[in-house]
TORGU-722122 format. One record per residue: residue in one letter; x negated, z negated, y of N, C-alpha, C, CB in turn. Coordinates in steps of 0.001 Angstrom, whole numbers, padded with zeros to 6 digits, always signed. Atoms other than C-alpha are relative to their C-alpha. Glycine has a CB too. Layout:
% residues N
AXZYXZYXZYXZY;...
END
This chain:
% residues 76
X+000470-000190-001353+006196+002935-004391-001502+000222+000027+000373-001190+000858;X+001419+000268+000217+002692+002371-005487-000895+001729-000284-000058-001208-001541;X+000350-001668+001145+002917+005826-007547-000230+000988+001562+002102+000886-001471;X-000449-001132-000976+004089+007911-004147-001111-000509+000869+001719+000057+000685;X+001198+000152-001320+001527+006141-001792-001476+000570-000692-000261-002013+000596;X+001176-000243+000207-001350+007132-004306+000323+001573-000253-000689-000925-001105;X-000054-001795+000426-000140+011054-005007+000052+000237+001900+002047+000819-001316;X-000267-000427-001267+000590+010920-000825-001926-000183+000115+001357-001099+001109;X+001242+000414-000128-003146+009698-000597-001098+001217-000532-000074-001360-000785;X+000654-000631+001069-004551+012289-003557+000210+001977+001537+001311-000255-002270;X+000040-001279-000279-003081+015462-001682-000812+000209+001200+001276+000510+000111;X+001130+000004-000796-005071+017616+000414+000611-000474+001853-000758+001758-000236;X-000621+000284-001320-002640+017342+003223+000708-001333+000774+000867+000822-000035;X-000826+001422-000232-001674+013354+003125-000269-000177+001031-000215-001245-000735;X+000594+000558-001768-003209+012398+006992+001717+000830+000200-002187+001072+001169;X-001021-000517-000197-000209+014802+007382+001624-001183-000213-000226+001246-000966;X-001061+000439+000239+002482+012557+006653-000035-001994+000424+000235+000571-001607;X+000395+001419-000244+000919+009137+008245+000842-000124+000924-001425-000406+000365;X-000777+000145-001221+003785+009498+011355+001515+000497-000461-000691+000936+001295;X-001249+000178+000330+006358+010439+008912+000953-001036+000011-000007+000268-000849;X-000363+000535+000618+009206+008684+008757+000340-000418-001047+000199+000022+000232;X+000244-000065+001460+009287+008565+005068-001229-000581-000352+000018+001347-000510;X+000932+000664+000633+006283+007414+004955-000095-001445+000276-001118+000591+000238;X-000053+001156-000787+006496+004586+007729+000786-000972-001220+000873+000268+001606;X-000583+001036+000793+009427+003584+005201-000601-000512-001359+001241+000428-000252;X+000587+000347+000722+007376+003469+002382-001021-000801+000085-000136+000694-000389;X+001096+001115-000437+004652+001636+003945+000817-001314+000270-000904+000459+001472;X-000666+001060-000345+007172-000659+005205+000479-001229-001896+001538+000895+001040;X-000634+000840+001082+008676-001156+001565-001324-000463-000935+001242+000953-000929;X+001195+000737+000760+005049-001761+000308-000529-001285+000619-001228+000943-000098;X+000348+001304-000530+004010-004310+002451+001779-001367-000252-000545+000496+002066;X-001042+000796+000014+007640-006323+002230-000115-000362-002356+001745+001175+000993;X+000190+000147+001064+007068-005955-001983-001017-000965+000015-000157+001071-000592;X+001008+000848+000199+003798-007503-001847-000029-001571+000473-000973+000648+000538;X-000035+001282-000299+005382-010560+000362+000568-000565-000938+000511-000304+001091;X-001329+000813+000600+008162-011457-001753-000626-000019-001716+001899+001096+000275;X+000220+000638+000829+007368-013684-004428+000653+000237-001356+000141-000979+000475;X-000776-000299+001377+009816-012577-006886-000312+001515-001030+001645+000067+000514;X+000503-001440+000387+007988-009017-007200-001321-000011-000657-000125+000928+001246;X+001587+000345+000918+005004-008880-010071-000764+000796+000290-000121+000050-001568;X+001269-000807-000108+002027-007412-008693-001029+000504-001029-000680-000641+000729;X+000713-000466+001053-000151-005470-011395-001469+000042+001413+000799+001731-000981;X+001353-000378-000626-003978-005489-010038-000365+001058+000321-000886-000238-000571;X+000284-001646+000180-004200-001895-010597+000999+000189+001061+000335+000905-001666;X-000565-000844-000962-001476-001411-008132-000135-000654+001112+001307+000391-000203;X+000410+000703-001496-002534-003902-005360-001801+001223-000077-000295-002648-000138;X+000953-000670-000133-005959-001912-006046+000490+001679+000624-000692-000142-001386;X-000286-001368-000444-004180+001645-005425+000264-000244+000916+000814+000825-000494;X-000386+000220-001505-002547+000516-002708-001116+000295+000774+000466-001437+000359;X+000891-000001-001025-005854-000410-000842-000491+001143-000300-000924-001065+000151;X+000586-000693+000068-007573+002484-001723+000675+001358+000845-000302-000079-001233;X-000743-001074-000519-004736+004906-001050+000159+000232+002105+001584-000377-000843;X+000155+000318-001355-004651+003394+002630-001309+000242+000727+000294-001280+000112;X+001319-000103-000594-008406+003439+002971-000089+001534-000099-001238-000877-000784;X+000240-000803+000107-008346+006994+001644+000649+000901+001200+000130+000097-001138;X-000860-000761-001116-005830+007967+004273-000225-000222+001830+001566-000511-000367;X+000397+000568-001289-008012+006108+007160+001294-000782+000713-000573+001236+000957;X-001601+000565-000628-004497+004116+007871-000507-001797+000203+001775+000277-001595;X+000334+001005-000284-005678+000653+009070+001340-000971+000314-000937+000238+000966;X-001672+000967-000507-001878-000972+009112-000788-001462-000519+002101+000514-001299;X+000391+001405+000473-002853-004741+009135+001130-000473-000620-000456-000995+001100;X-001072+000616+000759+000128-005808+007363-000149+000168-001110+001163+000319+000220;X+000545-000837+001637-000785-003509+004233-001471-000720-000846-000614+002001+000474;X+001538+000455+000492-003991-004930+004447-000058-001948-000176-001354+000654+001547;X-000244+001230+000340-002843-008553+004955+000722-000036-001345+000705-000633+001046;X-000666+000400+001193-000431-008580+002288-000673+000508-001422+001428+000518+000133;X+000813+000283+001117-003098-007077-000172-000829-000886+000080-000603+000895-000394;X+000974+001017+000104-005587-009515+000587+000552-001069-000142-000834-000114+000952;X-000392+001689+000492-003284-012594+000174+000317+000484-001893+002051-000880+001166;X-000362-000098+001860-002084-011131-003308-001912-000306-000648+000872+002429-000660;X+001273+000386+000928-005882-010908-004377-000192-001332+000022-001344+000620+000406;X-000316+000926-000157-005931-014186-003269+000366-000969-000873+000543+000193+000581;X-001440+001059+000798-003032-015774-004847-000299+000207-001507+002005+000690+000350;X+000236-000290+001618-004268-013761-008161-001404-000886-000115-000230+001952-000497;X+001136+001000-000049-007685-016006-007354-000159-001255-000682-000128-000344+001134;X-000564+001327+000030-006259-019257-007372+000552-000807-001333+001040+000112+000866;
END
């Protein structure tokens, strides 16, 4: 999921696909990955994540909560 949100992010036309549904679901299944405890977060892909979101001006607070508790939790 990590892979498709940073190639959706990279192209020239990604803003294009921020009201997709396809994307909504992918945003959806990234933020629900990052809650659930049983899913291993790599740094590098909590880092793409945020970037891919910032790159796409997409301010979803959920995306952004659930990376900031993982950095967090990788803190601790």
């Amino acid at each position: 999921m990590v892979t498709a949100m940073h190639r959706i992010a990279r192209a020239p036309d990604g803003r294009g696909f921020l009201g997709d549904e396809r994307f909504l679901s992918l945003e959806a299944g990234i933020v629900e990955a990052f809650y659930d405890a049983r899913v291993e977060k790599a740094s590098q892909s909590v880092a793409n994540t945020a970037w891919a979101f910032a790159k796409l001006g997409c301010c979803n607070h959920p995306v952004l909560d659930a990376s900031g508790s993982e950095v967090t939790q990788s803190l601790d």
